[in-house]
C-alpha positions in Angstrom: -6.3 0.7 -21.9 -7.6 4.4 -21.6 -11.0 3.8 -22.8 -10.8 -0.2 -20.5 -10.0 2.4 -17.7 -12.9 5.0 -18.2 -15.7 2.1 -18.3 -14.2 0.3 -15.6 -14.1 3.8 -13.6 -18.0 4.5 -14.4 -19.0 1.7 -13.4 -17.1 1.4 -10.3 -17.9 5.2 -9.3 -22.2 4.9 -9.8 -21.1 1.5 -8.0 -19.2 3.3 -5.2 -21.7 6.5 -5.1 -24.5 4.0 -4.2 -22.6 2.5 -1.2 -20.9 5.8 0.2 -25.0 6.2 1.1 -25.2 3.4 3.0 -21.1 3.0 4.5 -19.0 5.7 5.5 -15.4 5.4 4.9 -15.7 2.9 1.7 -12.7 4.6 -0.6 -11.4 3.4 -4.3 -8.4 3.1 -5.5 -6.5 2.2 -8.6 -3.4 0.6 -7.7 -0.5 0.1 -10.4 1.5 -3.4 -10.8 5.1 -1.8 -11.5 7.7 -3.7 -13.3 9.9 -4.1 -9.9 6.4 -5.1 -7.8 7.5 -8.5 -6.2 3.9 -10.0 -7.2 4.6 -9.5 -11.2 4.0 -12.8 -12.6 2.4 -14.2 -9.3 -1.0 -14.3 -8.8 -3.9 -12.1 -6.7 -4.2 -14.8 -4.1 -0.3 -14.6 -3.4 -0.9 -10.7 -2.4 -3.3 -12.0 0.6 -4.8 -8.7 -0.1 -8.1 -9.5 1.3 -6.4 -11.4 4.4 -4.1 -8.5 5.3 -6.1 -5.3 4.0 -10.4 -6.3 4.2 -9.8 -4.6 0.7 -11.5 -6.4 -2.3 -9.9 -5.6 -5.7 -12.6 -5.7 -7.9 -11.0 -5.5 -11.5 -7.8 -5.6 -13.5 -7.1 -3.2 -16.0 -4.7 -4.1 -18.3 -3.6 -3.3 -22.2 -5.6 -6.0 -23.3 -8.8 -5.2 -21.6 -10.6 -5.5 -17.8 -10.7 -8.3 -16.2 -13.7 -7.7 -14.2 -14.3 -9.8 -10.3 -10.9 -11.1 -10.4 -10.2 -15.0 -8.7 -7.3 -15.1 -6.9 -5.3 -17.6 -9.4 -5.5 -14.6 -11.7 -1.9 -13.7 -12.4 -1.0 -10.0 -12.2 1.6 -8.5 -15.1 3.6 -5.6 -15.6 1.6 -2.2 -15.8 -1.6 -3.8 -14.7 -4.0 -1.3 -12.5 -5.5 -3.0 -9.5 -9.0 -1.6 -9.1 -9.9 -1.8 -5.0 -12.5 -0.9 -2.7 -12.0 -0.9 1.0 -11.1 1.8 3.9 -8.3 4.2 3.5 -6.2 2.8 6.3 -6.5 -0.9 3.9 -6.2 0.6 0.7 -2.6 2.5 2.0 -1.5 -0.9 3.0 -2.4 -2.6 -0.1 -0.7 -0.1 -2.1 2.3 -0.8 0.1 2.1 -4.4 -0.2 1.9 -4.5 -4.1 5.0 -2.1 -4.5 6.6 -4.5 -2.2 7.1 -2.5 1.0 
């Protein structure tokens, strides 16, 4: 998962460098799916992430690899990290939203 992690984080940062150039106020974030999350076992789409924050998550990271441009029938486990771009204001309420508060 480390080494899943540090490619995923490369990749997102030269990503994420590029468009801090062109928008102000684009932030990521790596978000982690705890056992007691209410969304363990459901899928992306139930999280209405997009809906609710304008955040996009843009990979899972999980022990068995990255699941990179997740759909939102993609089903979120235990001890997955949500990688998500968006504004601070969005990513602080998707972080809420996936703990379940």
């Amino acid at each position: 998962q480390e080494r899943a992690l540090i490619e995923v984080q490369d990749f997102a940062l030269t990503q994420l460098a590029g468009l801090r150039g062109q928008v102000a106020g684009l932030h990521m974030e790596q978000i982690p799916v705890r056992a007691d999350s209410p969304y363990v076992g459901r899928t992306l789409g139930d999280t209405k992430a997009r809906t609710l924050t304008r955040c996009s998550v843009v990979a899972i990271i999980r022990d068995t690899g990255v699941l990179p441009a997740p759909v939102p029938t993609d089903r979120l486990n235990s001890g997955d990290l949500l990688v998500a771009l968006g504004t601070r204001e969005g990513l602080d309420k998707l972080v809420r939203i996936i703990a379940g508060g």
